[in-house]
N, C-alpha and C positions, 0 to 999 in steps of 0.2 A: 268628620273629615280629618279633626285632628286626630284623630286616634287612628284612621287607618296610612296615613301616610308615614308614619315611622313602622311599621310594620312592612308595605312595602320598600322600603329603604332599607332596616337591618335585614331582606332577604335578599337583597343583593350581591354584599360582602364573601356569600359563600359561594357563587359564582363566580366573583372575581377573582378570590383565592384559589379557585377548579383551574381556571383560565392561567392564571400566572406560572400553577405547580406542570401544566402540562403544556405551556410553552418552553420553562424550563428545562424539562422532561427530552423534550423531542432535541430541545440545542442539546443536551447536554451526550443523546443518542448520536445524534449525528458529528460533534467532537469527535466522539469514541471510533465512530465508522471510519472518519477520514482519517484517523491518526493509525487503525489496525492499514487499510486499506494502504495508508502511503510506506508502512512499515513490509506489507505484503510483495507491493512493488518495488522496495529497494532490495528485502530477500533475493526477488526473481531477478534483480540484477546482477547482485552478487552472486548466484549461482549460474549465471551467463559469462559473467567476467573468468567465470572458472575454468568455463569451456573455451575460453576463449585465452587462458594461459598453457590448459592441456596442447588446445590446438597446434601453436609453437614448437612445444618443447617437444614432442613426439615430429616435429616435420624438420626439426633439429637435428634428433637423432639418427633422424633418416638418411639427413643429407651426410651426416657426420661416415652413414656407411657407402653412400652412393662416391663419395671422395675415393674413398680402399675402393668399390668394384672400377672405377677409371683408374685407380693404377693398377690394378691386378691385371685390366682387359690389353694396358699397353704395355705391361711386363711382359703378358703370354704374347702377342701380335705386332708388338713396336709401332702400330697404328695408331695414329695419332688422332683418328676418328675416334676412339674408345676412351679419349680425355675429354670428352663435348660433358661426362655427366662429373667429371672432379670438377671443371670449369664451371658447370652450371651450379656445385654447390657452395664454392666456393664464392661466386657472387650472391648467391641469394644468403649464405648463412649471415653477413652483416645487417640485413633487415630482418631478419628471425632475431637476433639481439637486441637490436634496440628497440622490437616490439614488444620482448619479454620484461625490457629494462621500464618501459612506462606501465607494461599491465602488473608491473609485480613493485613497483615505487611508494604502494603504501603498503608494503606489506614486510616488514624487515625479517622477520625471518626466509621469507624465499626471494627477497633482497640478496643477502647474505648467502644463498644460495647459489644463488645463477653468478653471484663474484665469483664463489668457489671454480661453478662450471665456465665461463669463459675461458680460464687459461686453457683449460683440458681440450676445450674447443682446437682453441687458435697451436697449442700446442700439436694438434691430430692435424691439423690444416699443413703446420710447416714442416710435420714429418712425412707426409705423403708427398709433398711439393717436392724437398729436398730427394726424394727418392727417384722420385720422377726424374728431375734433371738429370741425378745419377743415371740414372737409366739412358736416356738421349745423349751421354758425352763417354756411358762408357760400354759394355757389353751385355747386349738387355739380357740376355741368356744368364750373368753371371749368379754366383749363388743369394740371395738374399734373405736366409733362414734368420738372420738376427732381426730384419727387417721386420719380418712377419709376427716374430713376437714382442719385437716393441708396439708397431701397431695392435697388434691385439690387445694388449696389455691399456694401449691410449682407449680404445674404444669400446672396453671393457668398464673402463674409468670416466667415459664418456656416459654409459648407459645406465651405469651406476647414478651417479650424479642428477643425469635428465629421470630414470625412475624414483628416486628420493622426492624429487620436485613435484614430479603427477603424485606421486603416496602423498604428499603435504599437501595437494588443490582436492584431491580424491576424498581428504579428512574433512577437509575444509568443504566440501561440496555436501558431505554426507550431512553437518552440523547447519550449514544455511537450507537444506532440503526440508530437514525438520523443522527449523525457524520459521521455513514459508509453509509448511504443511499446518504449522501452530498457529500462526499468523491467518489463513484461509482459512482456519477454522474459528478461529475468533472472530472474523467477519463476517461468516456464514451465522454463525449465533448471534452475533450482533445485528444482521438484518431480519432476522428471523423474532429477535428479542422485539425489535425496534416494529414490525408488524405486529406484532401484538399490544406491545403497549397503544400502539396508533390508535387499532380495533377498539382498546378499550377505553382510552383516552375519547374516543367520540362518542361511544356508549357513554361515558359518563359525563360529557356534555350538553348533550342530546337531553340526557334524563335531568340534570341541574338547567337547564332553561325549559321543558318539559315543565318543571316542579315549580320556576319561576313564576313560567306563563299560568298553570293551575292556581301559585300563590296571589299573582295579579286580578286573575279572575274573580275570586272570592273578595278581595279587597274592594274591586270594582262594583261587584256585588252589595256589598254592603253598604257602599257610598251613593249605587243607586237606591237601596232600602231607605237609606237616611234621606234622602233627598227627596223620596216618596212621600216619608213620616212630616218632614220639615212643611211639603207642601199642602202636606193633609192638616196639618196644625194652622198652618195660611189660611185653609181655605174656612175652617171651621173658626177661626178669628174673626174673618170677613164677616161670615154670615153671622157672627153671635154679634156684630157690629151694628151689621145691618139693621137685625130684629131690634137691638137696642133703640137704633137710633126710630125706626118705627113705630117702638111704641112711646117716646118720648114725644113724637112730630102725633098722635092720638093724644096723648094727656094733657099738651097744649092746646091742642083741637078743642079736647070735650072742658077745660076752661073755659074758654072763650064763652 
């Protein structure tokens, strides 16, 4: 008994050691997963946030020319129905700023940008307006060729400015696209990695308690052997006891 009970005991250790390197193992996989995965989803946000500075700046530019066609439509017509689309941009373009001004406040370079583009803006705003009045206080017919090429000139510097901006979120889309394609791919290997180690991380726990229970067995084994031998040595005690005392309880007989 002494001898098999340290035997089952130092075969324990390497199960324990199995147990501990593949709990390990598995935290240290899924670490990796959630930190590629939360990395994957800030990608995907940054490349949302991008679309979602494009979206502005192109409905900017738009409005910047829907300004020029309401004064051009009430230059040709003195209709004042034909200033519904300067009116309509000129109140929406104040909420196109200050949506660009929070989607683009961590970002100092098209920070820096959109400072540039506001004057250019409000500058194209107050020379359509001012023309317009012109127009209402004096002879819509009259000639307005300087006109035409100062606004052009503004909204030329308008497009310039707002394409600079999309080429900067466009560069910037192109670099987080790959980020997130890199990032999806690491976590595809990484769950792919993390199925296999699993697979064989139970394969080899399976097989170390498998090896256990076989090393148990044989110990058990053996301690039923011993305890077989132990009782067979009992019983041949008894009886070499018996016969003794038997034939001592005859020797004092045939004295008598």
């Amino acid at each position: 008994m002494k001898n098999g009970t340290p035997r089952a005991s130092s075969g324990s250790w390497p199960l324990i050691v199995a147990f501990s390197i593949a709990i390990l193992l598995v935290l240290g996989i899924n670490v990796l997963w959630w930190k590629l995965d939360r990395d994957a989803t800030l990608q995907a946000d940054l490349v949302d946030h991008t679309h979602q500075v494009i979206a502005p700046l192109e409905e900017a530019l738009s409005r910047a020319s829907d300004m020029l066609v309401g004064q051009r439509g009430f230059a040709l017509t003195h209709d004042t129905e034909y200033l519904q689309s300067f009116i309509s941009a000129t109140n929406r373009m104040p909420a196109l700023i200050r949506s660009l001004e929070e989607l683009t406040q961590d970002n100092p370079v098209q920070k820096k940008n959109l400072q540039n583009l506001e004057p250019l803006l409000a500058k194209h705003e107050t020379l359509t307006r001012n023309h317009i009045e012109e127009l209402v206080k004096g002879d819509p017919l009259a000639p307005d060729l300087a006109f035409r090429r100062t606004v052009k000139e503004s909204l030329d510097g308008i497009r310039a400015g707002v394409n600079g901006m999309i080429g900067e979120e466009n560069r910037l889309l192109i670099v987080r696209r790959a980020a997130l394609d890199r990032d999806s791919r690491l976590v595809t290997l990484a769950n792919i990695f993390s199925g296999f180690l699993s697979i064989a991380l139970l394969i080899g726990v399976f097989s170390a308690l498998w090896r256990e229970n076989a090393r148990r067995r044989v110990v058990e084994a053996e301690l039923w052997l011993s305890q077989e031998k132990l009782e067979d040595r009992v019983r041949e005690r008894t009886l070499s006891l018996s016969r003794s005392e038997g034939r001592l309880r005859l020797a004092q007989q045939a004295a008598r």
